[in-house]
C-alpha positions as CSV (number, residue, x, y, z in Angstrom):
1,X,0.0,0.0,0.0
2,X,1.3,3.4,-1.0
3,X,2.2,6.0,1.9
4,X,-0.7,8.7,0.9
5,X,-3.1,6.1,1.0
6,X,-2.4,5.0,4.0
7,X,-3.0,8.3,5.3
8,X,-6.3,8.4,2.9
9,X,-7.0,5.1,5.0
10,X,-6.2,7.0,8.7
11,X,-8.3,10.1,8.0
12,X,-11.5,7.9,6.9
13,X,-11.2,6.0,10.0
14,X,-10.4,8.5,12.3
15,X,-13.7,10.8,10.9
16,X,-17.2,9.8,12.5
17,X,-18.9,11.3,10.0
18,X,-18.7,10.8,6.2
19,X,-15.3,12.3,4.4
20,X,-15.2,14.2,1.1
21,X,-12.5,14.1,-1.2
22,X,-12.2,17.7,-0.9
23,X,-11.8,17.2,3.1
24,X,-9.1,14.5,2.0
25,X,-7.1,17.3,-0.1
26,X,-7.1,19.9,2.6
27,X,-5.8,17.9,4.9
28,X,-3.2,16.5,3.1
29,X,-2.1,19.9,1.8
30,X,-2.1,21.2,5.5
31,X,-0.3,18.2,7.0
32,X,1.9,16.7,4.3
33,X,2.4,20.1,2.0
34,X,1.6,17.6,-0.9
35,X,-1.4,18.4,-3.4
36,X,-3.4,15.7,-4.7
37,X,-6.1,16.0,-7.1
38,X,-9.7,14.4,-6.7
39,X,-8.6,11.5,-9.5
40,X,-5.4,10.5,-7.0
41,X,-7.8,10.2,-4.0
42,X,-10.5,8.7,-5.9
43,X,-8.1,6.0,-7.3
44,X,-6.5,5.5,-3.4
45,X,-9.9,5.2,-2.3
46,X,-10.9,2.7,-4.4
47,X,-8.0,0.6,-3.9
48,X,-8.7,0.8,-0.3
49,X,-12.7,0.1,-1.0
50,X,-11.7,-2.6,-2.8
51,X,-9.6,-3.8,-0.2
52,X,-11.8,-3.9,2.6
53,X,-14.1,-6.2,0.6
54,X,-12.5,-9.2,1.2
55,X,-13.7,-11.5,4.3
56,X,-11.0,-11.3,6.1
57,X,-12.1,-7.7,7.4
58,X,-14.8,-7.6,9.2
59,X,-15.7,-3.6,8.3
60,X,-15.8,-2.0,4.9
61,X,-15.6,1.6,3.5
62,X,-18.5,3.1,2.5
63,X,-19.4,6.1,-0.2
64,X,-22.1,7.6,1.8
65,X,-23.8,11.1,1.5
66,X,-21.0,12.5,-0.6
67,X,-18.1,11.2,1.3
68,X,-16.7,7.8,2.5
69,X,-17.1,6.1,5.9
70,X,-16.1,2.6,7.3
71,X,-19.0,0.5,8.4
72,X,-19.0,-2.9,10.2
73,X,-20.5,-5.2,7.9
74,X,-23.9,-6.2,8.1
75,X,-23.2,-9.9,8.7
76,X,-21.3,-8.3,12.3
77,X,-24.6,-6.7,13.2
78,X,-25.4,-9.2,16.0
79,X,-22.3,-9.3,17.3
80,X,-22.6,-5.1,17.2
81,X,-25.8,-5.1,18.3
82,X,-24.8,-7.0,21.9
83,X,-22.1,-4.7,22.6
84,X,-24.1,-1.9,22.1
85,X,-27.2,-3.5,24.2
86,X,-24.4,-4.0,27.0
87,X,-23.0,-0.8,27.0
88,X,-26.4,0.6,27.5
89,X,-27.3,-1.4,29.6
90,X,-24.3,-0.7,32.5
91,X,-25.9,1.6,35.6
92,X,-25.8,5.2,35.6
93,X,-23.1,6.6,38.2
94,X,-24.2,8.8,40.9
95,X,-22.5,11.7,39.0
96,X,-24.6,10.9,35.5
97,X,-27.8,10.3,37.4
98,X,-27.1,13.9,39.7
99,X,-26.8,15.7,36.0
100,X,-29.4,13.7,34.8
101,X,-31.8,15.2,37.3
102,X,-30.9,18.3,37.1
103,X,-31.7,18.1,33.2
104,X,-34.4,16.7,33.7
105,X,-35.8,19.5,36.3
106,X,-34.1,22.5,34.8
107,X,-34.1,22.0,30.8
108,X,-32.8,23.1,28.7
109,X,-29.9,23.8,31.0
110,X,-26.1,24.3,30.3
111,X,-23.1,22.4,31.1
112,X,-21.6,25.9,33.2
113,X,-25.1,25.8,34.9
114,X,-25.3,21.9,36.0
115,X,-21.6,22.5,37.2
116,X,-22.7,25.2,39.5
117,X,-25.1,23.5,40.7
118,X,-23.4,20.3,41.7
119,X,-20.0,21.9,42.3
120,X,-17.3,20.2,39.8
121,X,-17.2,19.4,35.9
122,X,-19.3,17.4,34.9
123,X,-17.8,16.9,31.2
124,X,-17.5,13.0,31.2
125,X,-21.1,12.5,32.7
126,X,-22.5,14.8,30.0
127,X,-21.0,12.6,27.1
128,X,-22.3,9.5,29.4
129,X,-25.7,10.5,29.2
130,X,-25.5,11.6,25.4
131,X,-24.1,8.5,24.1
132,X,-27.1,6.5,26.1
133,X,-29.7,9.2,24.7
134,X,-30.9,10.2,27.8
135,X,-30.3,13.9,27.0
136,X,-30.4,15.7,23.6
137,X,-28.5,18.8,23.0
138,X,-31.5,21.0,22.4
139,X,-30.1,24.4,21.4
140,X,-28.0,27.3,22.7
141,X,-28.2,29.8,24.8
142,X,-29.0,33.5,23.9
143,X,-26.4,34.8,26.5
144,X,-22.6,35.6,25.7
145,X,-20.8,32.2,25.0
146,X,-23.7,30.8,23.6
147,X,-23.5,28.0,25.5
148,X,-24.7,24.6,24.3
149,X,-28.2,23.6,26.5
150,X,-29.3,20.2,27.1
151,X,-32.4,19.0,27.6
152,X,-33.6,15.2,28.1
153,X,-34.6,13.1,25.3
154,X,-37.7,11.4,24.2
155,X,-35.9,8.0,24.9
156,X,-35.5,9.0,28.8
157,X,-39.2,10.0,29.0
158,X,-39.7,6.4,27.3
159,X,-37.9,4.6,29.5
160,X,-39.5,6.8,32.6
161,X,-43.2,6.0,31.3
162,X,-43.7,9.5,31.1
163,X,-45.3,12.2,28.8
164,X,-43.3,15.3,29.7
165,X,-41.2,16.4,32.2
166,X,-43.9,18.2,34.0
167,X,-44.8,14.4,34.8
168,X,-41.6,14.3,37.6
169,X,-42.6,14.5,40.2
170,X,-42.2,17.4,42.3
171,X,-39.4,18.0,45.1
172,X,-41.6,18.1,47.7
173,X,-43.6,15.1,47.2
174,X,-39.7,13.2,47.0
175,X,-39.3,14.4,50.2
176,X,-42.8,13.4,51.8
177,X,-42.8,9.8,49.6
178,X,-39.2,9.1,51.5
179,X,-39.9,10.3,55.1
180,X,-43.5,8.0,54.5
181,X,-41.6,4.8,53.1
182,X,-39.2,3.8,55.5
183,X,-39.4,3.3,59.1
184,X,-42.3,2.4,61.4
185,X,-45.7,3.6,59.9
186,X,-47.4,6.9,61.8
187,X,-50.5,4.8,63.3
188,X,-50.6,3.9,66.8
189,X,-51.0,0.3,67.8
């Protein structure tokens, strides 16, 4: 395999979403100070297309929305489909379900907001809770920054049985369902 196209190969694998040609060329130019032209890449790309197609590999590359992507093939789906279902299914931490609530009782909300609230970064629970589609990124803020807001998704209300948010129930009745559900009932013997 010839040197460019091996770095053809590394940029299409490293993207997560589909790569031009023209995406290709920048990058090349930036990185390697060499210009190739769309036939060079095209040719590279095919060769590694054509590659990819043989069983030993269980992935292919894929022309997809005016760009190329690798895909796991669709005989691996099963296989894909139990990781995924495992990873999904592993508990919440008390960090993810902390932002989770507060998503979930102040949406849309920003990551700066949910931080001063609970009183340290929260990055890695945020990117927790996206990648199991509990929370959405629902827009940005108006203020200075424009801060990205999140909000929580129609899979969490789903999974909660619930129509909206304004189904949660309220602080207070927390409070008077916990101090009712433990401990010796009120009535007198």
């Amino acid at each position: 395999m010839a040197p460019m196209q091996q770095h053809i190969e590394a940029l299409i694998f490293a993207s997560d979403s589909p790569l031009t040609i023209e995406e290709i060329q920048v990058c090349i130019k930036k990185l390697l100070g060499t210009e190739l032209s769309s036939e060079q890449i095209q040719t590279d790309i095919d060769a590694l297309v054509a590659k990819y197609e043989d069983e030993q590999f269980s992935f292919h590359i894929i022309p997809i929305a005016g760009g190329y992507q690798f895909f796991t093939k669709n005989s691996y789906e099963p296989t894909i489909a139990e990781f995924v279902k495992q990873k999904l299914n592993k508990k919440l931490s008390t960090g993810q379900l902390e932002c989770l609530s507060i998503i979930a009782y102040k949406h849309p909300v920003s990551k700066s907001d949910i931080e001063q609230i609970r009183g340290v970064n929260c990055d890695y629970a945020i990117q927790k809770l996206l990648e199991k589609d509990l929370i959405i990124i629902s827009g940005r803020s108006e203020s200075a920054g424009k801060a990205i807001l999140y909000s929580v998704s129609p899979y969490f209300l789903n999974y909660f049985g619930i129509n909206s948010t304004a189904d949660l129930p309220k602080l207070k009745e927390i409070e008077v369902i916990e101090e009712n559900s433990i401990g010796i009932p009120n009535e007198v013997l």
